[in-house]
C-alpha positions as CSV (number, residue, x, y, z in Angstrom):
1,X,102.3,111.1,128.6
2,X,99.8,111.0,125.8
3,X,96.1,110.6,126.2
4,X,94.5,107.8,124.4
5,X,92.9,107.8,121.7
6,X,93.4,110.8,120.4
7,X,90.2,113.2,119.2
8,X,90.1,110.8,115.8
9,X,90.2,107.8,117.4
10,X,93.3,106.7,115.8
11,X,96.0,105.2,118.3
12,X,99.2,106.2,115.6
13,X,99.9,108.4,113.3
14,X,99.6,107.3,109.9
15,X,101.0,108.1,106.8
16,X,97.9,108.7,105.5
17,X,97.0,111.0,107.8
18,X,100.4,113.2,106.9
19,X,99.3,112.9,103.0
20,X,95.9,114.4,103.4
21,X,97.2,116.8,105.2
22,X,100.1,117.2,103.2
23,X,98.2,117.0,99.9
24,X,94.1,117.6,100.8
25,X,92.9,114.4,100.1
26,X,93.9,110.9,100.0
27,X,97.3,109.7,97.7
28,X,98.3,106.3,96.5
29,X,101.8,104.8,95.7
30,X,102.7,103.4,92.4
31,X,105.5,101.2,92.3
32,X,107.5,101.0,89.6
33,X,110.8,98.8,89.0
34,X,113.6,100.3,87.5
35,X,116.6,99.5,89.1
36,X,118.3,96.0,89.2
37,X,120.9,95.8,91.6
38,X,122.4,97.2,94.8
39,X,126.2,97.8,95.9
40,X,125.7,95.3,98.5
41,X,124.3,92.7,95.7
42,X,127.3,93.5,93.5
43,X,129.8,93.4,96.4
44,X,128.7,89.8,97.8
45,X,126.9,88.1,94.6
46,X,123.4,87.8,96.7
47,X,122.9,91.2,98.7
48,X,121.3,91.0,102.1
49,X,120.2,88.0,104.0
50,X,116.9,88.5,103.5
51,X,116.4,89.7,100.2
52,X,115.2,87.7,97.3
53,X,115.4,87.9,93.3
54,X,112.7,91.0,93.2
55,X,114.7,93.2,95.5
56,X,112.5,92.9,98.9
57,X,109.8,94.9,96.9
58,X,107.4,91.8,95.7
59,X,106.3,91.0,92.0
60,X,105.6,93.5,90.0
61,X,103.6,92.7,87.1
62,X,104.6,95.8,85.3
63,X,108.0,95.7,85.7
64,X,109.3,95.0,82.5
65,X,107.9,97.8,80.7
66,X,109.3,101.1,80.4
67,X,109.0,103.6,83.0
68,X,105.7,105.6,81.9
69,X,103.5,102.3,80.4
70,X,104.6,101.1,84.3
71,X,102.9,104.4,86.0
72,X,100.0,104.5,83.4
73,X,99.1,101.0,83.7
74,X,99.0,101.3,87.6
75,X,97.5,104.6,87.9
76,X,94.5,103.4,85.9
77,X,94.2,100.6,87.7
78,X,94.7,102.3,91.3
79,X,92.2,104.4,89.9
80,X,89.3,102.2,89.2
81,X,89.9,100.6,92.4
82,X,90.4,103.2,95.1
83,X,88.8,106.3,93.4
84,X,91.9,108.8,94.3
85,X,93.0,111.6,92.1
86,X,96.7,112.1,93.4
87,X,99.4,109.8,93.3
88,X,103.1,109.3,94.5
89,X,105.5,107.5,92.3
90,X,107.9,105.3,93.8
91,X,110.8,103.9,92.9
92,X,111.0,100.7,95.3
93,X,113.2,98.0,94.3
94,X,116.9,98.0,94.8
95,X,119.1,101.0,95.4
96,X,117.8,103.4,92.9
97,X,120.8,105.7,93.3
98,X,123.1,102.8,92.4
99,X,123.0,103.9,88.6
100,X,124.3,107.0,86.5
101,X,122.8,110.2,87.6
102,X,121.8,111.4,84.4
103,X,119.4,108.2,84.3
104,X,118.2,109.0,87.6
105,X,117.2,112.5,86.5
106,X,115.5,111.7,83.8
107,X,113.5,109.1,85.3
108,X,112.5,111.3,88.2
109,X,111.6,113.7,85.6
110,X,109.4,111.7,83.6
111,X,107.7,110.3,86.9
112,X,106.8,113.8,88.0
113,X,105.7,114.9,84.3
114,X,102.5,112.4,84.3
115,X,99.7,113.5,84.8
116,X,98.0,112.9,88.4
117,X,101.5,112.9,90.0
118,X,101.9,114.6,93.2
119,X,105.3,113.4,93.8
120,X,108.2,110.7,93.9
121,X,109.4,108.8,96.4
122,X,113.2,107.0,95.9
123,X,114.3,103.8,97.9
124,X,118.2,103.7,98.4
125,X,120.2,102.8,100.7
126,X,122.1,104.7,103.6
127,X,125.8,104.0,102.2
128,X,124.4,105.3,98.2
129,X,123.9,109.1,98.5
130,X,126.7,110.8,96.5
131,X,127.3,114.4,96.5
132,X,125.7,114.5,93.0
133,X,122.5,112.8,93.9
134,X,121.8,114.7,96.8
135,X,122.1,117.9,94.5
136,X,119.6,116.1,92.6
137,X,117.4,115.8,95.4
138,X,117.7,119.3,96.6
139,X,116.6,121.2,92.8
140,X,113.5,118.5,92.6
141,X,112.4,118.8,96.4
142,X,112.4,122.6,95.6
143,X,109.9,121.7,93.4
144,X,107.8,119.5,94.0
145,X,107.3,116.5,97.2
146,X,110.5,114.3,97.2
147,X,110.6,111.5,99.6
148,X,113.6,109.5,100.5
149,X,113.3,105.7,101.8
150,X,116.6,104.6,103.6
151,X,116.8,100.7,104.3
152,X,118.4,101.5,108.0
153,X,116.9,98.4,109.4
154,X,118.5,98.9,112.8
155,X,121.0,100.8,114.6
156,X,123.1,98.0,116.3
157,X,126.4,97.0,113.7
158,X,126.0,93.5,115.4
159,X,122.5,93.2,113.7
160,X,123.5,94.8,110.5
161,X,126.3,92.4,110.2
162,X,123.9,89.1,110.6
163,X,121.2,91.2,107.9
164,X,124.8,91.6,105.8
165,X,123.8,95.0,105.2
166,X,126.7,96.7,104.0
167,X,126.6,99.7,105.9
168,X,127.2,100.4,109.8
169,X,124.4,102.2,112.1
170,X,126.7,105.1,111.8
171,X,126.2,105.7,108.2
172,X,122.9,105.8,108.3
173,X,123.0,109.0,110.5
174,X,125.2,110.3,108.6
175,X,123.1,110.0,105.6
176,X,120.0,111.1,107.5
177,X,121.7,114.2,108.7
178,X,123.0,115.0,105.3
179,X,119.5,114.7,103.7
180,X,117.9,117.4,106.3
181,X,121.3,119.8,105.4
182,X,121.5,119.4,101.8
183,X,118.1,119.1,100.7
184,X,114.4,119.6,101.6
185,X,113.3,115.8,100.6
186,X,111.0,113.7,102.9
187,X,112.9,111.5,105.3
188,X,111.5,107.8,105.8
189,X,113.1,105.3,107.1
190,X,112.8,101.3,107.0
191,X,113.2,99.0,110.1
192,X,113.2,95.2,110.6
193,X,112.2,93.9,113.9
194,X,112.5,90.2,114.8
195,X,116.1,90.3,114.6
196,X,118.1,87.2,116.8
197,X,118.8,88.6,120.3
198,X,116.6,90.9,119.5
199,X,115.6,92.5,123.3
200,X,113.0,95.4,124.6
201,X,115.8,97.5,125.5
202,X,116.6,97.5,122.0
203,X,113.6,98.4,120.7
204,X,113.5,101.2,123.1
205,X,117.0,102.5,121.8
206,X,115.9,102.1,118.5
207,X,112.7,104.8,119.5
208,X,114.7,107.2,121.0
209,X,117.4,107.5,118.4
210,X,115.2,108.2,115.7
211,X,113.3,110.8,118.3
212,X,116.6,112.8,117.9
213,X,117.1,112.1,114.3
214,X,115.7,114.5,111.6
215,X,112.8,111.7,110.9
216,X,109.9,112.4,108.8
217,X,108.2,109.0,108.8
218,X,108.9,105.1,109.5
219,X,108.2,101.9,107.9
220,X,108.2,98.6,110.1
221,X,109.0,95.4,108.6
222,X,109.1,92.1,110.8
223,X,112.4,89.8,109.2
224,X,110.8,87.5,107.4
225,X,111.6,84.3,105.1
226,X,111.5,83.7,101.3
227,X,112.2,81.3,99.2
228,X,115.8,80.9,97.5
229,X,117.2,83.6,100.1
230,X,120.7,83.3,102.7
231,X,118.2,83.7,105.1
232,X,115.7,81.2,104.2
233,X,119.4,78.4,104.2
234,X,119.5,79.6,107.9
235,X,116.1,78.7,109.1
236,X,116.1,75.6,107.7
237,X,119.2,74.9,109.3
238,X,117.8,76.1,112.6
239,X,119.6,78.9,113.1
240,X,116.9,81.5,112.8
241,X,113.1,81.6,113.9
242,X,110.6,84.5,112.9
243,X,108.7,86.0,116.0
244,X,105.5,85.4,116.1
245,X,102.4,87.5,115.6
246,X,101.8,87.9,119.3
247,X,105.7,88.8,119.8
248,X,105.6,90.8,117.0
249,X,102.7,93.0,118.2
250,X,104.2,93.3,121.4
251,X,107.8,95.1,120.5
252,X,106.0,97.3,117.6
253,X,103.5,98.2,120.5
254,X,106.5,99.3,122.6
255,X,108.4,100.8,119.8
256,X,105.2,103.2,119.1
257,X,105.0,104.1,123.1
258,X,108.2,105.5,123.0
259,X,108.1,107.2,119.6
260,X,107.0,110.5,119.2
261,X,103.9,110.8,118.3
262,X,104.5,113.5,115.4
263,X,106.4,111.2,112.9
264,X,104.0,109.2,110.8
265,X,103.9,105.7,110.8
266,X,103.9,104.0,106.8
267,X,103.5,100.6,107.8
268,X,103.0,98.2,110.9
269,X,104.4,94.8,109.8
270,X,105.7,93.4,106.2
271,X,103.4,91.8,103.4
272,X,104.5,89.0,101.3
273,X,102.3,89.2,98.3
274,X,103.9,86.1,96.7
275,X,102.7,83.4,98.8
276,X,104.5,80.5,97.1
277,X,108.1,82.3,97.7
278,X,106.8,82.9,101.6
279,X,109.1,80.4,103.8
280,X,107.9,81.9,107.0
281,X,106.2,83.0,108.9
282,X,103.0,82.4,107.5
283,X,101.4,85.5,109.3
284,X,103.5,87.8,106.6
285,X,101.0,86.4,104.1
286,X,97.9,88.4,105.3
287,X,97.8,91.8,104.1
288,X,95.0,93.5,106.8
289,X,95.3,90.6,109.8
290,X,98.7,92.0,111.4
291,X,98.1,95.2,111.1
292,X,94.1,95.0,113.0
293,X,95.6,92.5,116.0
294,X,98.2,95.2,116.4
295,X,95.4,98.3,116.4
296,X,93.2,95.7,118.8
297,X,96.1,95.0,121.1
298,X,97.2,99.0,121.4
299,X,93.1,99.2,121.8
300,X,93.2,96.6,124.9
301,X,96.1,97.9,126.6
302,X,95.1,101.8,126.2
303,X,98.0,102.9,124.5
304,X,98.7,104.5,121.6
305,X,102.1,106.1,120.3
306,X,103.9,108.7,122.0
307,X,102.2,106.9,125.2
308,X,105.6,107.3,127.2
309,X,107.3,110.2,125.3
310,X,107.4,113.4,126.8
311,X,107.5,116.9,125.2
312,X,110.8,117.3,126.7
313,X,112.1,113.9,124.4
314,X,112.3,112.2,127.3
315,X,110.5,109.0,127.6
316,X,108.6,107.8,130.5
């Protein structure tokens, strides 16, 4: 069992923390948009329950310009803003291995030709890794930092099947596994909490499969509701409620406890920058409110990540 805090006074491990050290000083994203579909959007005419007309990646206001006016725009911005040097490129809407891999390659080229680039990072999906892009991962990851995002989401097919992922819990080890073997990228994966019967036990199971997957880091989303979605016709219909903050905190709170402490942590709980396509719950509007109740609550209770996971990968 893990002491808390540890000796920085920071009760997870953040991504942040992994990119100074990774890098020597601090890195920002910039999103760029271009890709425009998904298997799962072509397949069913709408993709998954939740996602909206962006992709699940917000507005960008860049979007329709072409790749490198998109990274210069935003890396002066970013820039003026924050004061960083270094910067990650990534490609965040859609399945961005759903297109030809020639395009691919010369996108991922061009990203990691501008200047302040450290790196790329590519959202896909579990069920969208041919042989052919994962040889493309494996030259550029010799090269340079290559992270890979996989929308997982969960590991229960029950769950996957209500989200209408497209893809079963196995396949995303699969594709996990095969991304440690066949290349040297960055692992992170994405995962929605909030999910109906939705139970601790679950959340647990969900900690201690990653602790035995070839994980580099995780980002938590809470399922939330826009506007003109499947999932937004279901909670109108009362067939769907969004947890709560308080409920919320609570199983991210557990999920940490029984995480190991050495994979970073991206993010706590989603962010719906578009507030007039926000449905509910009205929480996912406020970029820095989740994310402090949950850091207060892990403050009150003592706890911190890895709180009940053992050396031995055993939780307590």
């Amino acid at each position: 069992m893990k002491t808390c805090p540890d000796p920085n006074g920071q009760r997870y491990y953040t991504i942040n923390q992994f990119y100074r050290q990774r890098f020597g000083e601090k890195v920002y994203k910039i999103s760029v948009s271009t890709a425009y579909t998904c298997p799962n959007r072509d397949a069913n005419g709408y993709g998954c329950i939740f996602c909206d007309e962006w992709g699940s990646a917000g507005v960008h206001r860049t979007k329709d310009l072409p790749l490198e006016e998109q990274i210069s725009q935003n890396r002066e911005f970013l820039s003026r803003r924050y004061r960083v040097k270094k910067f990650l490129v990534y490609f965040q809407a859609f399945s961005n291995t759903y297109t030809r891999i020639s395009e691919l390659e010369s996108q991922m080229a061009l990203a990691m030709s501008q200047p302040q680039v450290d790196g790329i990072i590519v959202g896909t999906r579990p069920d969208c890794l041919p042989s052919e892009v994962m040889e493309l991962f494996s030259r550029f990851s010799e090269e340079s930092f290559v992270s890979v995002e996989l929308g997982v989401q969960c590991f229960d097919d029950d769950k996957l099947a209500f989200l209408k992922r497209g893809h079963t819990a196995e396949q995303s080890i699969q594709a996990i596994h095969q991304l440690r073997k066949l290349t040297n990228v960055h692992i992170g994966i994405h995962l929605i909490f909030g999910l109906p019967h939705e139970t601790n036990d679950d959340i647990i199971r969900t900690a201690r499969v990653i602790n035995e997957l070839p994980v580099d880091s995780v980002k938590l989303h809470n399922l939330h509701v826009l506007g003109n979605t499947p999932l937004e016709e279901e909670y109108r219909l009362g067939r769907f409620q969004p947890l709560d903050l308080e409920t919320y905190a609570d199983r991210v709170i557990l999920f940490l406890e029984h995480l190991s402490p050495d994979i970073p942590i991206q993010r706590l709980a989603a962010y719906a920058p578009s507030k007039s396509n926000l449905v509910a719950p009205e929480w996912t509007g406020d970029r820095r409110g989740p994310l402090l109740h949950i850091q207060n609550q892990m403050a009150e209770r003592n706890t911190c990540q890895g709180f009940r996971w053992t050396e031995s990968g055993k939780d307590i």
